[in-house]
ZAMARGU-4260 file (C-alpha; in steps of 0.2 Angstrom, whole numbers, plus 5000, padded with zeros to 4 digits):
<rodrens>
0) 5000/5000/5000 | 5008/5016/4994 | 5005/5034/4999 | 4995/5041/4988 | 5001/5061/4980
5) 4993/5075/4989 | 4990/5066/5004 | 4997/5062/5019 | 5003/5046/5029 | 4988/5047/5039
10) 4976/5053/5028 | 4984/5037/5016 | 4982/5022/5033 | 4964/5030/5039 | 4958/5027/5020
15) 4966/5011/5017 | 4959/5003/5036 | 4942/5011/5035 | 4937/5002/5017 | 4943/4987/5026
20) 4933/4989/5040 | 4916/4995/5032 | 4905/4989/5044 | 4891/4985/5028 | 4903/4969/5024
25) 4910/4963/5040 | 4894/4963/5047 | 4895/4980/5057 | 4912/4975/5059 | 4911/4958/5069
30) 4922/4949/5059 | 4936/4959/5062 | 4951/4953/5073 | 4970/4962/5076 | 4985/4958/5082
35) 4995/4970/5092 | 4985/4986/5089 | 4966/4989/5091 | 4954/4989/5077 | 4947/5006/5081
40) 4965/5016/5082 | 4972/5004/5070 | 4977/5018/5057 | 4984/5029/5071 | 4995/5015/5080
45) 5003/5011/5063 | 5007/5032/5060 | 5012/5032/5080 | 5026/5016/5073 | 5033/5026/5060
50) 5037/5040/5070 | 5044/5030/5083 | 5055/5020/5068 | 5062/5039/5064 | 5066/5043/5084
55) 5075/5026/5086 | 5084/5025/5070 | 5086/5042/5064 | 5081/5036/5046 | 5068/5043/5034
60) 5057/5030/5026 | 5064/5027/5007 | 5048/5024/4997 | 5030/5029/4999 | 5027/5011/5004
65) 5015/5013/5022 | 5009/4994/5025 | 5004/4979/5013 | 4989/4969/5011 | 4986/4952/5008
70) 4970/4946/5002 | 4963/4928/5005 | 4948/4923/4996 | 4940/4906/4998 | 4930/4895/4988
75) 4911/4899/4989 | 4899/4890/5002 | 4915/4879/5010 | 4918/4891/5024 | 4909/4902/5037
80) 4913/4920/5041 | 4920/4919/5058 | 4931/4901/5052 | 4937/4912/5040 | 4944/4926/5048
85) 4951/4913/5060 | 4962/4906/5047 | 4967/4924/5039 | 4972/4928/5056 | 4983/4912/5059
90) 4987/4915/5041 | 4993/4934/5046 | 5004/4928/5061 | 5012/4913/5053 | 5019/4924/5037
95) 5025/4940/5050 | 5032/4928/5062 | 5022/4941/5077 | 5034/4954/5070 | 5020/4966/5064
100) 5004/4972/5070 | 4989/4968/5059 | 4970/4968/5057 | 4960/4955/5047 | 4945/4958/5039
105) 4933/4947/5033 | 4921/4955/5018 | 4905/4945/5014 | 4896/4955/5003 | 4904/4943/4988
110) 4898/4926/4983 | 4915/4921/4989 | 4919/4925/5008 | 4938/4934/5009 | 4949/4943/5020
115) 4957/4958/5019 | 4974/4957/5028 | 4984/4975/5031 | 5000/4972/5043 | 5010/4987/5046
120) 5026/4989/5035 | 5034/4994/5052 | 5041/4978/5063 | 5034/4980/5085 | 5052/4984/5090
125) 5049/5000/5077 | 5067/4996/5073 | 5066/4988/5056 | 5055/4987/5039 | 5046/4972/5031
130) 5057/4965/5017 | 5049/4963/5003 | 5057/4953/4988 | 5052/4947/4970 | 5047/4931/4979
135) 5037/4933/4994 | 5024/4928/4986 | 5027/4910/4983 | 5032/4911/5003 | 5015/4918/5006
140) 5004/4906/4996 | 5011/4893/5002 | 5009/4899/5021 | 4991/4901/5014 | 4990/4884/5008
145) 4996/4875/5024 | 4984/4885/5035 | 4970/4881/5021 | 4974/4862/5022 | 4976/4861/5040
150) 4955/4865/5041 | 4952/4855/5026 | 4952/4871/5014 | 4953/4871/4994 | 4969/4877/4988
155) 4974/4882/4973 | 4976/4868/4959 | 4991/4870/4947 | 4992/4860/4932 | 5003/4854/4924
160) 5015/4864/4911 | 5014/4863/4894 | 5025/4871/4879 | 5010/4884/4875 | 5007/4892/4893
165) 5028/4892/4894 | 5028/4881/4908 | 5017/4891/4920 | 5008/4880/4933 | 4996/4891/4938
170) 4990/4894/4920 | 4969/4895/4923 | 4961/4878/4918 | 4948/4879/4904 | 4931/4876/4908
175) 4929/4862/4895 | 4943/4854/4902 | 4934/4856/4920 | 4920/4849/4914 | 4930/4832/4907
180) 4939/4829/4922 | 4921/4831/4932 | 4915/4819/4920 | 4928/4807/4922 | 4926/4808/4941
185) 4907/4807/4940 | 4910/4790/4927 | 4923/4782/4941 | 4910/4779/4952 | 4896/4763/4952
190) 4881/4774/4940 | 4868/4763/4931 | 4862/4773/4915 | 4864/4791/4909 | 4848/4798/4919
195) 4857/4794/4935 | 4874/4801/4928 | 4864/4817/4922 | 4856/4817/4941 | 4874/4818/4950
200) 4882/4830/4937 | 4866/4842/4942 | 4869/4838/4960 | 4887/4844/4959 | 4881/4861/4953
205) 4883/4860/4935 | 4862/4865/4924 | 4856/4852/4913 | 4849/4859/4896 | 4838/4844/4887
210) 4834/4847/4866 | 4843/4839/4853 | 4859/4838/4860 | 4861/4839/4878 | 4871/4855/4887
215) 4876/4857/4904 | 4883/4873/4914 | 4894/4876/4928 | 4897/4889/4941 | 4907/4902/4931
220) 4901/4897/4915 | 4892/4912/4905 | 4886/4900/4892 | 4880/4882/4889 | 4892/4869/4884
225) 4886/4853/4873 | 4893/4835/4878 | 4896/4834/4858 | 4909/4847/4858 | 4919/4842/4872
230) 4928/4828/4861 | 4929/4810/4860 | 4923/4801/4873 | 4911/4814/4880 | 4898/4814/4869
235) 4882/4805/4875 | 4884/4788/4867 | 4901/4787/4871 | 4896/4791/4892 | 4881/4776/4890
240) 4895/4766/4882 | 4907/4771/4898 | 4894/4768/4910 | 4892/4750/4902 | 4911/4749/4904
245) 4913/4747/4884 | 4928/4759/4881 | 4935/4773/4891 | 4943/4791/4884 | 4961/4786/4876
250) 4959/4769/4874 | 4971/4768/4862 | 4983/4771/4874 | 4973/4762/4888 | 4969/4745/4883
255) 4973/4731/4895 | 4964/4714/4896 | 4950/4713/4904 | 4960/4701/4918 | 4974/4714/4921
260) 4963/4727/4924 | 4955/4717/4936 | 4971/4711/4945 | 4976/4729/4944 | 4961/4735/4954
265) 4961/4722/4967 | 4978/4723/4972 | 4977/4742/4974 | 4960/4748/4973 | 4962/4765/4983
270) 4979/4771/4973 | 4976/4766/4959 | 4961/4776/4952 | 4964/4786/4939 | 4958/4803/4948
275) 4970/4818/4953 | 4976/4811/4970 | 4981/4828/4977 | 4962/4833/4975 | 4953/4816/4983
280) 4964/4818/4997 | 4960/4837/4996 | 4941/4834/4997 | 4942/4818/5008 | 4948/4831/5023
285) 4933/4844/5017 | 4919/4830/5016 | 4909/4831/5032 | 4918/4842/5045 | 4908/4832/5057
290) 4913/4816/5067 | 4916/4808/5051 | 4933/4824/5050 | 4933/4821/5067 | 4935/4802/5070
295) 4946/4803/5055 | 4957/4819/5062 | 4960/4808/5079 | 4967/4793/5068 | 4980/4802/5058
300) 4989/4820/5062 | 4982/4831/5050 | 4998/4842/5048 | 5008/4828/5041 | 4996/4824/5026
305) 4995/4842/5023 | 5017/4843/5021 | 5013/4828/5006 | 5000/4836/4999 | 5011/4854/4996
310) 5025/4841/4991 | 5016/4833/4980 | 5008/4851/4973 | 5025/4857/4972 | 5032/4842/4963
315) 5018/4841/4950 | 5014/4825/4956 | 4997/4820/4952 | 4993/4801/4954 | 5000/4787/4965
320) 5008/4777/4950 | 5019/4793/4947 | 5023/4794/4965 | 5029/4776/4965 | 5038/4782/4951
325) 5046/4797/4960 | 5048/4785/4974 | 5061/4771/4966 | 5070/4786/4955 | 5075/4795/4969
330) 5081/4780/4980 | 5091/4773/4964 | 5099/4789/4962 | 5103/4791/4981 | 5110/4773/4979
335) 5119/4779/4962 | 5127/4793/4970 | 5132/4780/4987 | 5140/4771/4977 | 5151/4783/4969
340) 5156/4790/4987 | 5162/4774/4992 | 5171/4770/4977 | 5180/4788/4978 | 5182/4781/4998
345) 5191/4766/4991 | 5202/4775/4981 | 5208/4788/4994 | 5212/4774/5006 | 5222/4767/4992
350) 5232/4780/4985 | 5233/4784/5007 | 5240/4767/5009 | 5253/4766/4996 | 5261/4783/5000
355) 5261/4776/5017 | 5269/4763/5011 | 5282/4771/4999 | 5289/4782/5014 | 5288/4768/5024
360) 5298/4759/5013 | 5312/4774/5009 | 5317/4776/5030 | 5317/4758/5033 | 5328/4753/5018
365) 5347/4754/5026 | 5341/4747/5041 | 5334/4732/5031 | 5348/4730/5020 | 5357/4728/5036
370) 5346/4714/5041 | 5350/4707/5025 | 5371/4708/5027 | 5367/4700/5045 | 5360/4684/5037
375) 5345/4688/5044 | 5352/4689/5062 | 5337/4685/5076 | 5345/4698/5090 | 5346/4712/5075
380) 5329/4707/5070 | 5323/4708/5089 | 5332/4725/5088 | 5324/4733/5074 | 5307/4722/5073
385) 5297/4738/5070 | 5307/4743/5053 | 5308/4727/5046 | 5290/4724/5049 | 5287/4740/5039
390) 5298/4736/5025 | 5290/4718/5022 | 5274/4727/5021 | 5280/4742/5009 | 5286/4725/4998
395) 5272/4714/4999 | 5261/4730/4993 | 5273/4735/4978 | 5270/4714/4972 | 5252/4722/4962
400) 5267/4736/4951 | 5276/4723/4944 | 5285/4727/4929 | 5278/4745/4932 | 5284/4762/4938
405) 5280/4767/4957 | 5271/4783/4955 | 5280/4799/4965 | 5276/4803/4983 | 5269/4821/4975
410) 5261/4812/4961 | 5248/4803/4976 | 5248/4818/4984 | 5242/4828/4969 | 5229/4812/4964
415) 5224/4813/4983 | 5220/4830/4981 | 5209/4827/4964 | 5200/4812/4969 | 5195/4821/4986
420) 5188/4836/4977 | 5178/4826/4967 | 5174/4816/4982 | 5163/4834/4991 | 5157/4837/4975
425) 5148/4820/4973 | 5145/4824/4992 | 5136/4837/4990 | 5125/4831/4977 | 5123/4816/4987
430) 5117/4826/5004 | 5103/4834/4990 | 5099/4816/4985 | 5095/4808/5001 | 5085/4823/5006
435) 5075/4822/4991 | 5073/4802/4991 | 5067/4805/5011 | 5056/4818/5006 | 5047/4807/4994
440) 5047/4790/5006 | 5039/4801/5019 | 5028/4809/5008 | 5023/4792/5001 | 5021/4784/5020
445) 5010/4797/5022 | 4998/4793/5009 | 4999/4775/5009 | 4993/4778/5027 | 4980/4792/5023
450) 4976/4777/5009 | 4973/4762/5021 | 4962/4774/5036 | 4952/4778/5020 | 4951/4759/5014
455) 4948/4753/5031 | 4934/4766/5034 | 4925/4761/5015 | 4925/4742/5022 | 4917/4745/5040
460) 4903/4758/5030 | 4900/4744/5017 | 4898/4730/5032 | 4890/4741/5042 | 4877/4747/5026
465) 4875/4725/5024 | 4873/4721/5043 | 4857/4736/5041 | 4850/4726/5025 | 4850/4708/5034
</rodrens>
């Protein structure tokens, strides 16, 4: 928020806080909460910071920046107004640390419920300013979308890149391809003809247009869209022919026998649906919010599967067959990269050994050849065990260079020093490698367990539905 010309510092924060406050859509201001600073003097306590910044450090403010806003919106009907200001508000003191005073707003007058968040640009201790940088907001969102997850919130979906958005993953997803990968959720599950399919899409919120061809509009959506134009394997014949389990979208690239698809579902039924798995997992936290969250929430800690949903949203991943994937990559390369740490190991204590041995073999040579003028004496031998010990070592170790050339005692020491530079360079990569092969094996625990509490609660409802029909 910048100082606008003309005006002053405090006419500037008195604008800025009184739009946010406006009593019409925080319901006479009732959803507003603050950290450090009251709500009514809010302006005031910020201007009262900056002049206290200029008494304690002596320096002018460089900029016309005054405080920044952050604003949260959330996906309509999934949220009250009071949880929402709760979470900008956790939100607010998770991304400022408690370093800077804030207020959060929460503005209902939109279909979608979101909070206006203004934290002073001025730190408590009125000592420092907020850094900003070209990357905050990556930090910020994904603040947002831990916080978000932790209360079973919609986040953000990114897709994946492609050539023609130049590899942007947040690139807006097109309503037609909404509409297919709703379809293809709607088709997954057990539906007997296409009235009941029709039924469930109008359920989700999408309108059903009847004529010639049938259209159907979604939240969003200005204009009806037909199932004919939405390519093969939409059109109405081919969803009857879906529902009847004759041919799916891509089966060119899909066909299986009928037994390995069956074997293929049995031995994994939960993982192995097609579906985006970051968003099943994402709407099996949202469904309920009753004991059914509640009884779930007490099994499993609902902080770890929120760190492997963001990794998985980070990493693109979409599906459990590509997290396998991920999975076995990353442990072969960590296993890769071991590998050559222990070879370069091998090879230190070599080249180590043998310069041992070589110098070894130079200061113990006279003595040795004395032995040798002795006739192998047993009181010189006694006398000078140590050395000739050492020199039958330094020998027995030359027998591998046969018919070769020593290398120099500066030669080893410059190989030493080449094979141990290379040794913390593959170090370094293989510090990065276990971290991302650990990363991934604890991302993939937590689904595999998220996976089986979800299994186990699908077979105790269908027992329970079968002990009610007996």
């Amino acid at each position: 928020m910048h100082q606008n010309r003309g005006k002053t510092v405090a006419q500037c924060l008195k604008a800025r806080t009184d739009y946010a406050k406006n009593g019409e859509k925080t319901e006479n201001e009732e959803l507003i909460s603050s950290y450090a600073c009251d709500k009514e003097t809010v302006d005031q306590e910020f201007l009262l910071a900056k002049q206290e910044y200029l008494r304690i450090t002596g320096r002018k403010q460089k900029g016309d920046i005054i405080a920044y806003q952050i604003r949260q919106s959330f996906k309509p009907g999934e949220i009250t107004p009071e949880e929402a200001n709760a979470v900008g508000y956790e939100t607010a003191m998770r991304f400022t640390k408690g370093n800077h005073a804030f207020i959060v707003a929460t503005h209902i007058d939109k279909a979608h419920i979101h909070n206006h968040i203004i934290f002073n640009s001025t730190n408590l201790n009125c000592d420092r300013k907020f850094r900003d940088s070209w990357f905050i907001a990556l930090v910020l969102q994904k603040v947002s979308d831990i916080v978000c997850l932790e209360h079973a919130l919609s986040v953000i979906k990114p897709r994946k890149p492609s050539e023609r958005d130049n590899k942007n993953p947040f690139h807006r997803v097109s309503l037609r391809k909404e509409l297919r990968e709703h379809i293809d959720k709607l088709l997954r599950q057990d539906t007997k003809d296409l009235d009941e399919f029709l039924r469930r899409l109008k359920e989700s919120g999408y309108e059903i247009k009847y004529g010639k061809h049938i259209s159907v509009k979604g939240n969003g959506q200005k204009r009806f869209i037909r199932l004919s134009s939405l390519g093969e394997g939409y059109t109405e014949d081919d969803i009857r022919k879906r529902i009847l389990r004759e041919e799916e979208p891509d089966s060119k690239d899909q066909k299986q026998s009928g037994k390995e698809s069956q074997q293929s579902s049995q031995k994994r039924r939960a993982p192995a649906r097609g579906f985006d798995l970051l968003i099943d997992i994402n709407k099996k936290m949202q469904e309920g919010k009753g004991k059914g969250y509640e009884r779930w929430a007490k099994i499993y800690n609902v902080k770890q599967i929120t760190k492997a949903l963001l990794f998985l949203q980070e990493h693109g991943i979409r599906d459990y067959e590509e997290l396998s994937k991920k999975a076995d990559q990353t442990t072969e390369r960590f296993n890769d990269v071991s590998s050559q740490i222990k070879e370069k190991e091998e090879k230190l204590n070599d080249i180590a050994s043998l310069k041992m041995h070589i110098i070894n073999f130079a200061k113990t040579k006279k003595i040795y050849d004395a032995y040798l003028d002795s006739r192998y004496d047993k009181d010189f031998f006694e006398a000078h065990r140590e050395e000739i010990t050492l020199h039958r070592a330094a020998k027995e170790a030359f027998t591998r260079y046969r018919g070769k050339k020593l290398p120099k005692v500066n030669e080893l020491s410059e190989q030493y020093r080449e094979v141990l530079a290379e040794k913390r360079k593959v170090y370094s990569e293989y510090k990065e490698a276990r971290k991302e092969m650990m990363d991934v094996k604890i991302a993939k625990q937590d689904i595999d367990r998220f996976l089986k509490i979800d299994e186990e609660q699908h077979r105790k409802d269908k027992n329970k539905i079968q002990e009610q029909t007996r």
